[in-house]
Backbone bond lengths (Angstrom), bond angles and torsions (degrees), N, CA, C in turn:
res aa  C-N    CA-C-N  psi(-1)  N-CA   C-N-CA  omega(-1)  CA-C   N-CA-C  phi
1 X - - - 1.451 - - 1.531 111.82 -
2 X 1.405 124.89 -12.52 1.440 119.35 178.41 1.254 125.36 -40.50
3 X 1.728 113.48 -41.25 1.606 114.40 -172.64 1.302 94.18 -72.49
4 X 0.961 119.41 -57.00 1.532 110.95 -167.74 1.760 115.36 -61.93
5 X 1.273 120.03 -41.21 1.140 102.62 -179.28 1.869 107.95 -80.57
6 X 1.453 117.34 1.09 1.747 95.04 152.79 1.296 107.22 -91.99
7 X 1.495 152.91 2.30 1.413 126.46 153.45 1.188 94.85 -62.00
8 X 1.200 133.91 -47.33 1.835 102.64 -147.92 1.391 107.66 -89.73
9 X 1.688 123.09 -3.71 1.321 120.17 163.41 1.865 102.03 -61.92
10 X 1.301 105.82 -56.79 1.673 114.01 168.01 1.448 124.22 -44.38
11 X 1.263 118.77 -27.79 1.704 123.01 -170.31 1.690 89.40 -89.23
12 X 0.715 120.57 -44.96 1.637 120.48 -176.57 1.162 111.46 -71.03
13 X 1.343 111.29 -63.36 2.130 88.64 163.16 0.967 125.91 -33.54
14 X 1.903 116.53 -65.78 1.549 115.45 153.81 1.474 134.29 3.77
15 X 1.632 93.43 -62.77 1.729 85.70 167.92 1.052 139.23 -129.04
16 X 2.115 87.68 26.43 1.865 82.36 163.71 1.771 109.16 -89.90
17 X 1.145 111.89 -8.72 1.695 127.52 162.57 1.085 120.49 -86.23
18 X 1.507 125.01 -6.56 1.145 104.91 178.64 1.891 132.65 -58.19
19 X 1.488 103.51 -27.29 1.289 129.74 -162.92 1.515 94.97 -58.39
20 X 0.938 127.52 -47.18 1.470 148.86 168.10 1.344 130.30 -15.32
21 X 1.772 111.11 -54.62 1.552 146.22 127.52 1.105 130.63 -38.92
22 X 1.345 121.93 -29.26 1.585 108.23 -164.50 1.589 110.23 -121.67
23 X 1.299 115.99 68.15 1.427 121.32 -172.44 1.722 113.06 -39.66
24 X 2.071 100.22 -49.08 1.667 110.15 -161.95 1.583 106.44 -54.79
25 X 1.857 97.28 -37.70 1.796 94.37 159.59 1.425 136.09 -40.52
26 X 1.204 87.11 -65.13 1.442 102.53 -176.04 1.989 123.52 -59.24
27 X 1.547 108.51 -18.71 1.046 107.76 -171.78 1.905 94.17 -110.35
28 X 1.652 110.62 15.73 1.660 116.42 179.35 1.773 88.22 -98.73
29 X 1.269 120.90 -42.63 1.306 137.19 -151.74 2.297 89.09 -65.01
30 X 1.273 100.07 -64.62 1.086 123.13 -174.75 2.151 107.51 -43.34
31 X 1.696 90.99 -55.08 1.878 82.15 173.13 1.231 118.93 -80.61
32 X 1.701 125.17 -9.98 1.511 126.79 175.72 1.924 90.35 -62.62
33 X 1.320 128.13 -71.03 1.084 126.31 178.51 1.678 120.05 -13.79
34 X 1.580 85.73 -56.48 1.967 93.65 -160.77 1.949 83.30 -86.70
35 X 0.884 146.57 -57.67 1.210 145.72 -132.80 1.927 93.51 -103.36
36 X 0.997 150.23 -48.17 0.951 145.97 -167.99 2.013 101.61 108.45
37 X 0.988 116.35 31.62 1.071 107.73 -167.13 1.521 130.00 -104.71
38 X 1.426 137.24 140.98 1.305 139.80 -143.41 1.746 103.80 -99.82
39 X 0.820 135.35 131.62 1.626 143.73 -173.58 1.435 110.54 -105.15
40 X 0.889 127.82 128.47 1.966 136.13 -179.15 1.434 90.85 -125.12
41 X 1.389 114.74 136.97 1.366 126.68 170.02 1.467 113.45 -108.82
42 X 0.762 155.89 120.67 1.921 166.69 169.03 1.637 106.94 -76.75
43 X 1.239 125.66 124.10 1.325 112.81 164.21 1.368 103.58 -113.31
44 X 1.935 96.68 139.31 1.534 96.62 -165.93 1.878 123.00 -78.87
45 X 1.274 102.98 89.31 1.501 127.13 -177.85 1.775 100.79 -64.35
46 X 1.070 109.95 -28.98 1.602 113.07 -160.28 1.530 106.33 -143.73
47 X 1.361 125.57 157.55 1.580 116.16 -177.52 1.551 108.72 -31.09
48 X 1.412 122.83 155.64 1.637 128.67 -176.99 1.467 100.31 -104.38
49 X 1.266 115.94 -22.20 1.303 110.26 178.07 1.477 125.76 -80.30
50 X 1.775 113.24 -17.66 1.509 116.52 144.75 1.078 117.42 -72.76
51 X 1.718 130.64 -45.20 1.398 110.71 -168.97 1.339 114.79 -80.94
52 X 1.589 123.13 9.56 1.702 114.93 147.00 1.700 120.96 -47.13
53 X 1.473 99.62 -62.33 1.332 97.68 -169.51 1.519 104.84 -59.25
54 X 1.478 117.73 -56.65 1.730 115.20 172.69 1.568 110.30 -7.93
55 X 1.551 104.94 -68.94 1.264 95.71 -163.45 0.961 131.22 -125.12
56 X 1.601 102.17 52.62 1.645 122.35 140.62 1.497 114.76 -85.96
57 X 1.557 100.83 -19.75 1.498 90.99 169.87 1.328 126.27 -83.94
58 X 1.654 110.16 -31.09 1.526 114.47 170.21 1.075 124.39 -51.56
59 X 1.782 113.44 -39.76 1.307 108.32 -160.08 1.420 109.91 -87.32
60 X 2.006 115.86 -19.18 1.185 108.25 168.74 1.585 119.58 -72.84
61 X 1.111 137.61 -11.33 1.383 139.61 150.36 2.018 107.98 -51.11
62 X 1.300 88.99 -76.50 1.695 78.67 -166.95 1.614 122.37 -55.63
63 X 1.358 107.18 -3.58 1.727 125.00 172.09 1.406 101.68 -62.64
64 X 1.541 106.47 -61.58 1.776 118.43 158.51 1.469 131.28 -16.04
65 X 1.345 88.83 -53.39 1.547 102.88 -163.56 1.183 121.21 -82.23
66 X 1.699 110.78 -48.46 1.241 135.77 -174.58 1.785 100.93 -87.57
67 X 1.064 128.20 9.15 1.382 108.22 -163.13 1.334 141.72 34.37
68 X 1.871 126.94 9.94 1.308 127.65 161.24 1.854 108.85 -107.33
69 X 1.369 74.75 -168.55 2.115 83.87 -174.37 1.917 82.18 -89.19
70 X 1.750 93.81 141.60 1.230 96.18 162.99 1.531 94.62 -132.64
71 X 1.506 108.93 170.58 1.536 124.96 -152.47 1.681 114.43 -145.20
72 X 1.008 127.11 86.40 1.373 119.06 -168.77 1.832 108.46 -122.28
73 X 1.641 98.68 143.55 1.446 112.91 -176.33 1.560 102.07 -128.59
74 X 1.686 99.06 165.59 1.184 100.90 171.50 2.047 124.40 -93.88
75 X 1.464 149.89 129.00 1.055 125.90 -174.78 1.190 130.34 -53.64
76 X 0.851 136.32 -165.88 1.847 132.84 133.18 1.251 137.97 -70.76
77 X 1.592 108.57 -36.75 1.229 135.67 141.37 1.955 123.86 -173.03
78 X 0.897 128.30 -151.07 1.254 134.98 -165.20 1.578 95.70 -49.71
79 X 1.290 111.90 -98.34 1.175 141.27 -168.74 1.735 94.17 -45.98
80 X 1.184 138.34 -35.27 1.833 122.82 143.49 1.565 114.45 -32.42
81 X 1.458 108.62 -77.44 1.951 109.22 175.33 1.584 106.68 -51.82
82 X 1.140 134.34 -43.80 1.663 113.16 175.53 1.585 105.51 -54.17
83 X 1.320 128.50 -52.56 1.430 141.91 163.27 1.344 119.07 -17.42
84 X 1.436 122.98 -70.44 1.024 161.95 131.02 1.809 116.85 10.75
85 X 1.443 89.73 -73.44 1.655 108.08 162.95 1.255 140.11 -60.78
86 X 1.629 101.98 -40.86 1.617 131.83 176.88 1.623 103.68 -59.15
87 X 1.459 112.57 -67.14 1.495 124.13 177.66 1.395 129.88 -66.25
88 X 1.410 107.54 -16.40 1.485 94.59 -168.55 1.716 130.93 127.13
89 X 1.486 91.13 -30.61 1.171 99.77 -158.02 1.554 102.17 -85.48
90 X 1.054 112.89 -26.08 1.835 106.28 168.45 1.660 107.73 -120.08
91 X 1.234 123.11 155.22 1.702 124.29 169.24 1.464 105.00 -105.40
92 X 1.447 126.94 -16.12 1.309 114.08 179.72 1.389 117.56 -142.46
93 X 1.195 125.80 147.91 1.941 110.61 -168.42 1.841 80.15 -150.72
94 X 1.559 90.76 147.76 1.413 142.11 142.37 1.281 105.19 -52.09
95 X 1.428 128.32 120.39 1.615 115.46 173.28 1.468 104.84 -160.11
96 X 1.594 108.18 158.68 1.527 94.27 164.37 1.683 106.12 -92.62
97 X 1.308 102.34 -154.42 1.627 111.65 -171.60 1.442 101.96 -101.20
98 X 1.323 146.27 7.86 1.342 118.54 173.63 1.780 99.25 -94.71
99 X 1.918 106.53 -36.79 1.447 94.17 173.18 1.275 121.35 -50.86
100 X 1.513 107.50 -57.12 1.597 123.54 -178.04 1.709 107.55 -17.84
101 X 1.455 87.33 -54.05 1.847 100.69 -160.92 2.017 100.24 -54.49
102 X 1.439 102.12 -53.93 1.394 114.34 178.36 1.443 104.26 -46.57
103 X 1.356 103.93 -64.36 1.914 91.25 -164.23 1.409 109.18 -73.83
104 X 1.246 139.76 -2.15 1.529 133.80 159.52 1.259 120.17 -79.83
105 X 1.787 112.68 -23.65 1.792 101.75 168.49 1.519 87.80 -96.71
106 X 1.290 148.21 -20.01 1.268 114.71 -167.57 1.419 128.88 -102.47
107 X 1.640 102.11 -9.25 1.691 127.46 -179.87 1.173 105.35 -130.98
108 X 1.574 143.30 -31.76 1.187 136.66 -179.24 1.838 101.56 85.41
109 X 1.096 90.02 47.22 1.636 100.23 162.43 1.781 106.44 -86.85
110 X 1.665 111.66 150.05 0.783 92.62 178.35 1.953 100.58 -141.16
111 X 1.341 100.52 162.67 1.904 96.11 -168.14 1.101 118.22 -91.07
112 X 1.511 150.36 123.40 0.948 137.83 -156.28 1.730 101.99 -123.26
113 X 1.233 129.09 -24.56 1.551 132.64 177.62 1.405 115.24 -138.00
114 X 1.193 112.32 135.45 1.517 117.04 168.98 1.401 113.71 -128.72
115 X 1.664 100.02 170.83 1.772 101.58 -152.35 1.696 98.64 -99.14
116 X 1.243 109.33 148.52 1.797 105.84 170.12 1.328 89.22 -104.48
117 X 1.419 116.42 140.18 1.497 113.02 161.12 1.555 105.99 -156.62
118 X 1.424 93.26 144.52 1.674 118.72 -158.91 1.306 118.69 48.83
119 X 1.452 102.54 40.91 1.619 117.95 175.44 1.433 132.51 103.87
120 X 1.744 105.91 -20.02 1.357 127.66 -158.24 1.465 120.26 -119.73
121 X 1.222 142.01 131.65 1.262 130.76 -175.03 1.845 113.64 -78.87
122 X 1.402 104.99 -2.41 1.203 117.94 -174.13 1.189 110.33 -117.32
123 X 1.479 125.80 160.50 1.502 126.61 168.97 1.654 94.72 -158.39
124 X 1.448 92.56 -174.97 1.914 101.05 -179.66 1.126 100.63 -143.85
125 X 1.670 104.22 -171.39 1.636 125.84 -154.59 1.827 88.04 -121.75
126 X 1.787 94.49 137.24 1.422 96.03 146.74 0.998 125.98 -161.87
127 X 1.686 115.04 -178.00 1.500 116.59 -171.58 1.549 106.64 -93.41
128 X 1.246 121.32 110.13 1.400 121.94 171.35 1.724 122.34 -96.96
129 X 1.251 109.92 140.17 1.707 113.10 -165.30 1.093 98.81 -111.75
130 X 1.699 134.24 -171.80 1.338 140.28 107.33 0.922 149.22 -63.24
131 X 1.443 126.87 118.44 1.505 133.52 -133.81 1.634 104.22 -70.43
132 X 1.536 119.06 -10.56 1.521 117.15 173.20 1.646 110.35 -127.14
133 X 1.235 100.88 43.47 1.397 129.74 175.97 1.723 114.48 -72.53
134 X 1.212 110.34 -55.92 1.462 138.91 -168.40 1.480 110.35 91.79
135 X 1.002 124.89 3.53 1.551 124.22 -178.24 1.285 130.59 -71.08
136 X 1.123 130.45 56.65 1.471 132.05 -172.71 1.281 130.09 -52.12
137 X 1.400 128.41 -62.40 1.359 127.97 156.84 1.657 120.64 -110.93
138 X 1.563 101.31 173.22 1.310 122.23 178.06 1.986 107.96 -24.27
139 X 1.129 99.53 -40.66 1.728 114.14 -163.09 1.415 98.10 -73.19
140 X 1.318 120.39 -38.09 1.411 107.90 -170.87 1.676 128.51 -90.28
141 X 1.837 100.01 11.44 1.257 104.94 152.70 1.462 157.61 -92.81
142 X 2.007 86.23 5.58 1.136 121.20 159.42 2.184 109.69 -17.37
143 X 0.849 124.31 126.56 1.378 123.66 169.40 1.635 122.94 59.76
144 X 1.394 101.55 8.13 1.656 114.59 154.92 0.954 160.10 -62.20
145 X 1.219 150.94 118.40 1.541 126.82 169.28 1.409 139.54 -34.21
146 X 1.446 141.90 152.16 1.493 131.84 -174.16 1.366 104.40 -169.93
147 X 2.046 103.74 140.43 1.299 104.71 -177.80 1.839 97.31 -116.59
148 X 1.035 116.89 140.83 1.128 122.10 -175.01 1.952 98.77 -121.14
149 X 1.371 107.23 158.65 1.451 98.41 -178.19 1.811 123.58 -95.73
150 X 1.419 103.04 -26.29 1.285 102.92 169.01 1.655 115.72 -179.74
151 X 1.045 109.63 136.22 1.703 116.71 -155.95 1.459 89.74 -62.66
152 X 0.926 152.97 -4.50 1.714 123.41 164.98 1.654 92.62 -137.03
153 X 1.498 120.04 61.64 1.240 114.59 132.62 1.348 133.23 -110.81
154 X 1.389 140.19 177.58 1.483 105.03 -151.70 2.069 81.36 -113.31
155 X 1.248 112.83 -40.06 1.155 85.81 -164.88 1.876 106.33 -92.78
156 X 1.350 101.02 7.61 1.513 99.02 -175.70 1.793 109.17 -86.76
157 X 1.567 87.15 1.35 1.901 83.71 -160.53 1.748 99.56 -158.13
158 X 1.368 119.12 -49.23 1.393 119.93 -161.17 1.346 107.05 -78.46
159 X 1.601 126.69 -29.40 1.483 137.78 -141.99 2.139 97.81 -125.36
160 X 1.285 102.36 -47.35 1.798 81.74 146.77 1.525 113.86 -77.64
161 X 1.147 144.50 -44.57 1.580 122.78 171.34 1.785 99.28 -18.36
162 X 1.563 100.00 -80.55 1.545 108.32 -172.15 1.817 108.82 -17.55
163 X 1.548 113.99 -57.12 1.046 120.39 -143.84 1.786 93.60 -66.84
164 X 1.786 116.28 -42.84 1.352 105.37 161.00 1.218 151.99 -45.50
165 X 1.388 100.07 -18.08 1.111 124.12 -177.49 1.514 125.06 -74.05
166 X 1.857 96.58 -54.84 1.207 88.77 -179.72 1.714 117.91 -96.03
167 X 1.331 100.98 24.83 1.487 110.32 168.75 1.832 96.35 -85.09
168 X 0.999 123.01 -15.39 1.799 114.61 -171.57 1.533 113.88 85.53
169 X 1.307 112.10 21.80 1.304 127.20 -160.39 2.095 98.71 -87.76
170 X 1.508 97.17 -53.48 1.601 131.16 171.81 1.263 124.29 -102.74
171 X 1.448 123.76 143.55 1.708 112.56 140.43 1.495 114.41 -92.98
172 X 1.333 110.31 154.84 1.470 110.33 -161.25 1.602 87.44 -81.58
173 X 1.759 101.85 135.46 1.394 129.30 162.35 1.654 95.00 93.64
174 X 0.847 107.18 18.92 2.043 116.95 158.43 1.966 112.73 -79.12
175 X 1.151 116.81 157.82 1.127 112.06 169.06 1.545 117.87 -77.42
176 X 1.210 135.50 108.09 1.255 113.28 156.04 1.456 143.28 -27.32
177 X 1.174 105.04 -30.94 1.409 112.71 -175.82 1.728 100.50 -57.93
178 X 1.045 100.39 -34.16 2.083 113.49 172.47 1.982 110.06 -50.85
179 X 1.416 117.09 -27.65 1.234 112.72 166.56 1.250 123.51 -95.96
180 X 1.598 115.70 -41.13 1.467 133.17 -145.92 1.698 98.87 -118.28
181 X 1.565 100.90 129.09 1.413 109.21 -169.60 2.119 99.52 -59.87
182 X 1.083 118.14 -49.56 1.601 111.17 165.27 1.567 101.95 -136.66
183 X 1.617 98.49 168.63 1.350 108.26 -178.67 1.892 105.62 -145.94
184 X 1.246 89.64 120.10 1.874 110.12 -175.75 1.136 113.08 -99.08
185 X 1.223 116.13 133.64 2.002 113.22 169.82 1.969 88.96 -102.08
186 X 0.816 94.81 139.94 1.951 101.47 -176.68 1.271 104.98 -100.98
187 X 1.665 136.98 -21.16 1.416 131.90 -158.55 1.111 102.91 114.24
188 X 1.671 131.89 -76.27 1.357 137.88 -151.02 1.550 112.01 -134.48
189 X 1.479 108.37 178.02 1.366 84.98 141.57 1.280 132.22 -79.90
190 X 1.730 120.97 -40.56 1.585 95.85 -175.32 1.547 122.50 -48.46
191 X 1.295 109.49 -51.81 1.797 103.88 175.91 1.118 112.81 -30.69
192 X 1.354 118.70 -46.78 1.995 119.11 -156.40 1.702 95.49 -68.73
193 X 1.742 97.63 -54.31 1.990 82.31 -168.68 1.325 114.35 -88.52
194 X 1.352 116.51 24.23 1.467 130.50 -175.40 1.572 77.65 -97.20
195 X 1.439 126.16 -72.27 1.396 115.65 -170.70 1.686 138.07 -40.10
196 X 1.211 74.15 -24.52 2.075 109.21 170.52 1.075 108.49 -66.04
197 X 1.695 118.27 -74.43 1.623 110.61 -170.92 1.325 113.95 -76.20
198 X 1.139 141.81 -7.32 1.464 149.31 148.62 1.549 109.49 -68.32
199 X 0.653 132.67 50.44 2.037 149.45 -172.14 1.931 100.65 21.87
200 X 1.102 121.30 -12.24 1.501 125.70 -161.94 1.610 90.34 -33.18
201 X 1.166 120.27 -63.15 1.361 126.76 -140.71 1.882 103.25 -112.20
202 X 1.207 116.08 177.57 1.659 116.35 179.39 1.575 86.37 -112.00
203 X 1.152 151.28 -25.14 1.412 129.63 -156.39 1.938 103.00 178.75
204 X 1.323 101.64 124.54 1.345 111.47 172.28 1.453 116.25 -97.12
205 X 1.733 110.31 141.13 1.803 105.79 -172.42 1.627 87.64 -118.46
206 X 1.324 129.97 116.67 1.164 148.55 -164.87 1.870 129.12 -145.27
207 X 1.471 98.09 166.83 1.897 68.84 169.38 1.783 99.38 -101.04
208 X 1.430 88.77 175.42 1.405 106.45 -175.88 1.086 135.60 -34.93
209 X 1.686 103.97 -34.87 1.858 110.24 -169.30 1.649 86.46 -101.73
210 X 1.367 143.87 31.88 1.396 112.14 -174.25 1.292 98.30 -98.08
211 X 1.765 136.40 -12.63 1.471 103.18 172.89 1.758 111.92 -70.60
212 X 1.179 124.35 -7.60 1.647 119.78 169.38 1.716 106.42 -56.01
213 X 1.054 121.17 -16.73 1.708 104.99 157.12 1.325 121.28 -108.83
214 X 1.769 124.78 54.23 1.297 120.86 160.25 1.492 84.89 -100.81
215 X 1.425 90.90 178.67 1.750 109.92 167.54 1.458 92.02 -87.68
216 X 1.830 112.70 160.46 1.409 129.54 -154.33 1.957 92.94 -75.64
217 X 0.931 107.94 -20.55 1.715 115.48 175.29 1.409 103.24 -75.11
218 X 1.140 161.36 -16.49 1.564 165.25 -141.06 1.574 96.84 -145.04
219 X 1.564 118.83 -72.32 1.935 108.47 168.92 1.449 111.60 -33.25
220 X 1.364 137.83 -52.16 1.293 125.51 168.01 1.703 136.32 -40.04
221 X 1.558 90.55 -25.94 1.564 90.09 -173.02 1.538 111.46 -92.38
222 X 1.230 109.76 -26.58 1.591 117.46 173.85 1.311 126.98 -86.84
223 X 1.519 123.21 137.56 1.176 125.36 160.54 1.627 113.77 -124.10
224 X 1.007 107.10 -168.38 1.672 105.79 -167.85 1.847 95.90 -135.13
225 X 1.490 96.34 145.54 1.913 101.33 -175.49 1.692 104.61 -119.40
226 X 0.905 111.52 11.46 1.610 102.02 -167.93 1.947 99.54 -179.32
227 X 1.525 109.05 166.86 1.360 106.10 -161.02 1.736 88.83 -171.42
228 X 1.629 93.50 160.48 1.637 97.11 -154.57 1.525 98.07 -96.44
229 X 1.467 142.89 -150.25 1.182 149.52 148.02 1.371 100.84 -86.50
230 X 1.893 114.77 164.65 1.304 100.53 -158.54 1.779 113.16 -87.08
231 X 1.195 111.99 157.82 1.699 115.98 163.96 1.189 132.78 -82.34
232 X 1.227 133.86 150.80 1.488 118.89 157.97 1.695 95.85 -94.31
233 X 1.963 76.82 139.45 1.351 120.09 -176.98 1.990 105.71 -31.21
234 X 1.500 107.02 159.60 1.486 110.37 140.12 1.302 139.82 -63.33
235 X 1.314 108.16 145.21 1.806 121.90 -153.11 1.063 110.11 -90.67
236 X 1.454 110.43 -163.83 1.554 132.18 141.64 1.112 95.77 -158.68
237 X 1.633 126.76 135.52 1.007 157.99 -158.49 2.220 109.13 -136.50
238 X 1.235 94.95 147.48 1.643 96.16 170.35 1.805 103.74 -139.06
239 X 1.293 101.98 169.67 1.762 119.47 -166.88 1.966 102.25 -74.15
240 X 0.572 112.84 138.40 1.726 125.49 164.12 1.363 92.19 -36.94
241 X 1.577 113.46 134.75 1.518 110.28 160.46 1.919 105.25 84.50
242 X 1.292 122.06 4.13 1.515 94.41 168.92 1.298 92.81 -96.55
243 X 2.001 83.35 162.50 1.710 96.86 -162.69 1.752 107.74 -58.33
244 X 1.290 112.44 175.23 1.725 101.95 178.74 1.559 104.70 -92.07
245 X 1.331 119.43 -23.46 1.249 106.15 174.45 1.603 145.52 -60.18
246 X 1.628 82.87 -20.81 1.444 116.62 -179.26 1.468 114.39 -84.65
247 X 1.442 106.46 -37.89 2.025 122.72 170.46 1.589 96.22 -56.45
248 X 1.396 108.47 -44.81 1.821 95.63 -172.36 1.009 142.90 -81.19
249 X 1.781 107.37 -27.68 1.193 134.20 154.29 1.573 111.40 -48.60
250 X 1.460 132.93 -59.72 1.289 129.58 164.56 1.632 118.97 -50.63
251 X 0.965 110.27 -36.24 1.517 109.38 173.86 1.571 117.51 -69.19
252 X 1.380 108.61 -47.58 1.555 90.44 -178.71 1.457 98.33 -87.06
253 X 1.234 131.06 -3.10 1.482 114.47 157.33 1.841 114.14 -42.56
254 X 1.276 89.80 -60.44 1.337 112.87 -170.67 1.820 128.71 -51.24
255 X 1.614 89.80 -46.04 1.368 109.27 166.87 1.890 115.05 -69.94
256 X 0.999 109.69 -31.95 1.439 135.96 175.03 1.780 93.02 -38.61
257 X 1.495 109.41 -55.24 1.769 128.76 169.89 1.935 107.05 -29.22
258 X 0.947 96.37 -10.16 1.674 87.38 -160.13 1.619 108.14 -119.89
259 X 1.476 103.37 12.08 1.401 114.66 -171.72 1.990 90.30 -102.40
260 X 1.545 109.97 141.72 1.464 126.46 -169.20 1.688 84.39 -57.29
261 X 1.347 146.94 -53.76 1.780 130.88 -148.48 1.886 85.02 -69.29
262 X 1.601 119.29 -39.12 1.532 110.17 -178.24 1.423 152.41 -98.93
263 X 1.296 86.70 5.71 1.408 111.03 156.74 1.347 120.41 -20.07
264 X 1.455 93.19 -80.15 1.614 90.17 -161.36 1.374 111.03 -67.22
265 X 1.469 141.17 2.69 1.746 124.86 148.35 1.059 118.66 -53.04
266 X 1.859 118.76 -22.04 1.394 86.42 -168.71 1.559 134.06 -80.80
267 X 1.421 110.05 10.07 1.252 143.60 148.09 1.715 113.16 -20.66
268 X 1.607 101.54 -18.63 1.552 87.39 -146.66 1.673 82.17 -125.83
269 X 1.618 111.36 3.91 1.817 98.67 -171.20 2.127 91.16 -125.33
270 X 1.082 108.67 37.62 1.495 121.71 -178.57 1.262 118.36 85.77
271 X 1.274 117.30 34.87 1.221 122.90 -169.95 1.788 148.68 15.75
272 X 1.640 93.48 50.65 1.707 102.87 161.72 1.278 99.87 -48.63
273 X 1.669 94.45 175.70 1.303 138.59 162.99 1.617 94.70 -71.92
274 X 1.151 137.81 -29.95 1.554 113.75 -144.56 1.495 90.46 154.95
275 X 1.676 103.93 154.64 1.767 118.58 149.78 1.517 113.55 -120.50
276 X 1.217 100.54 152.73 1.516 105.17 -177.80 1.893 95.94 -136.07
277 X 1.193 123.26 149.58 1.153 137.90 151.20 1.711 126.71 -8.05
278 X 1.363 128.62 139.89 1.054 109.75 -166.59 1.471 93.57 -160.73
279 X 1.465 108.18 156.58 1.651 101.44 155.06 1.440 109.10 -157.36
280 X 1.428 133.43 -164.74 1.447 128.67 -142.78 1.690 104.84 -73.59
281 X 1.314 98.79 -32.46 1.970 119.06 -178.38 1.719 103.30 -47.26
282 X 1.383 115.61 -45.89 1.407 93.43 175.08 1.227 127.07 -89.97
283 X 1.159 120.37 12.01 1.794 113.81 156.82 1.413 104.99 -96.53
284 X 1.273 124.55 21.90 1.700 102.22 179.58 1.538 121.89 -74.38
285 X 1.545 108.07 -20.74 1.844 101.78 147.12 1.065 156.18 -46.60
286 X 1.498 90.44 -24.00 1.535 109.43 -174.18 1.616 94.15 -101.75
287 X 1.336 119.69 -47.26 1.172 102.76 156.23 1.350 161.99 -31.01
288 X 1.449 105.71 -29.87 1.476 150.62 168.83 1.078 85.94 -54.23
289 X 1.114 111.91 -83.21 1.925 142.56 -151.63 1.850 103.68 -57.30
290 X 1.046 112.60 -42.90 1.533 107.28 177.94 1.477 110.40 -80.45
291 X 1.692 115.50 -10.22 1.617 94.44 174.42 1.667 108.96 -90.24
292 X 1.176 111.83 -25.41 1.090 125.25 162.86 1.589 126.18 -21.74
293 X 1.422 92.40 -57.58 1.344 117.07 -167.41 1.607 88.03 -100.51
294 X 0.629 127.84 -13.90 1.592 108.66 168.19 1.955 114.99 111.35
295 X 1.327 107.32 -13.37 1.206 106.09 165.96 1.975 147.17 -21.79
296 X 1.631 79.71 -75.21 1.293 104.62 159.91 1.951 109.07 -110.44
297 X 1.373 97.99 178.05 1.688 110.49 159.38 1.173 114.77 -107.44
């Protein structure tokens, strides 16, 4: 367990520094103060330079809805939005479930919506190759390259680990670097299997739908050899302490998303199917899984 328990000595520095980095925060944090205004954090899952425009459109909808100014940025990465939450500087974040898990034992964040997508409240992690790679299974990535999307996401990083694992490849909380000739965190997923179909890398550990953001020239070259057990979906989560009136008002904003006239925004918040209701009970797998690994205790 050593490697792993120095990332998470490292992921926690991460975001007790993160604040440090993120000025556009810090100067959103500052007009919520003077203005009354609500902060959404985005973690960049997918290029940042689309989910700018995204969510100028989201946030001018939920301005709509909710009747205040809302204000949304993109992080730097994960452990930025746990950051983010802890301090002040955002009340509500976009997240997956391994952060989630962190900032509820470590800030008392708590989740209030999760995404259904392609029908399911669940999805998984996998290892995707190049289809003229020769790489067939888990075993033959023995001494490879790998892009992973970000050290405390669960299916970009924690949930293919798993999949090494129980190939006999790893023991869980070993360094990878012990199998895999190098190992990259890219930002997201698109970066990671972007790094893939551009030869950068031998094998991307991702979730399931991330080759749906190559261009149709790049989906061709990849296939996938292996796949995790399933996850619960991506969240939305808010900071300890926002008022409740304000959690509900955003929520049925949010849920509002799933009505046929609003559909098509949700285009603009990573495109589920829909959110439905949520609370801390359905990440307790993923929860599991990060003490496991050494995350939390």
């Amino acid at each position: 367990m050593r490697y792993l328990m120095i990332l998470r000595f490292i992921i926690i520095a991460l975001i007790i520094s993160a604040a440090g980095y993120n000025q556009e925060a810090f100067s959103l944090n500052e007009k919520a103060k003077k203005d009354d205004t609500l902060v959404v954090a985005f973690i960049p899952q997918e290029n940042p330079e689309k989910l700018i425009g995204d969510i100028e459109i989201i946030t001018e909808y939920l301005q709509k809805e909710m009747g205040i100014e809302v204000k949304g940025y993109v992080t730097q990465d994960h452990a930025a939005a746990v950051e983010a939450l802890r301090n002040g500087e955002a009340d509500i974040s976009f997240m997956g479930g391994l952060p989630y898990v962190l900032a509820h034992n470590i800030i008392g964040a708590e989740v209030i919506l999760s995404e259904i997508y392609r029908g399911s409240p669940t999805y998984r992690a996998r290892i995707f190759v190049l289809k003229d790679s020769g790489i067939e299974k888990v075993e033959d990535l023995k001494g490879k390259s790998i892009a992973f999307a970000d050290p405390i996401s669960e299916s970009g990083y924690i949930y293919p680990l798993e999949i090494i694992v129980e190939a006999g490849l790893l023991k869980r909380g070993d360094d990878p670097n012990d199998v895999f000739s190098n190992v990259y965190f890219a930002g997201g997923y698109q970066q990671a299997i972007q790094a893939l179909a551009n030869g950068l890398v031998d094998a991307a550990g991702v979730s399931q739908f991330a080759d749906l953001l190559l261009t149709p020239e790049q989906f061709e070259k990849v296939t996938w050899i292996a796949e995790s057990k399933p996850i619960p979906s991506h969240l939305v989560c808010t900071r300890k302490g926002l008022d409740k009136e304000r959690v509900d008002a955003f929520k049925q904003a949010m849920l509002k998303l799933n009505q046929p006239e609003n559909k098509h925004l949700l285009k603009y918040v990573y495109s589920p199917d829909g959110y439905v209701e949520a609370s801390h009970s359905d990440y307790k797998s993923v929860e599991e899984k990060a003490r496991q690994y050494g995350f939390i205790n």
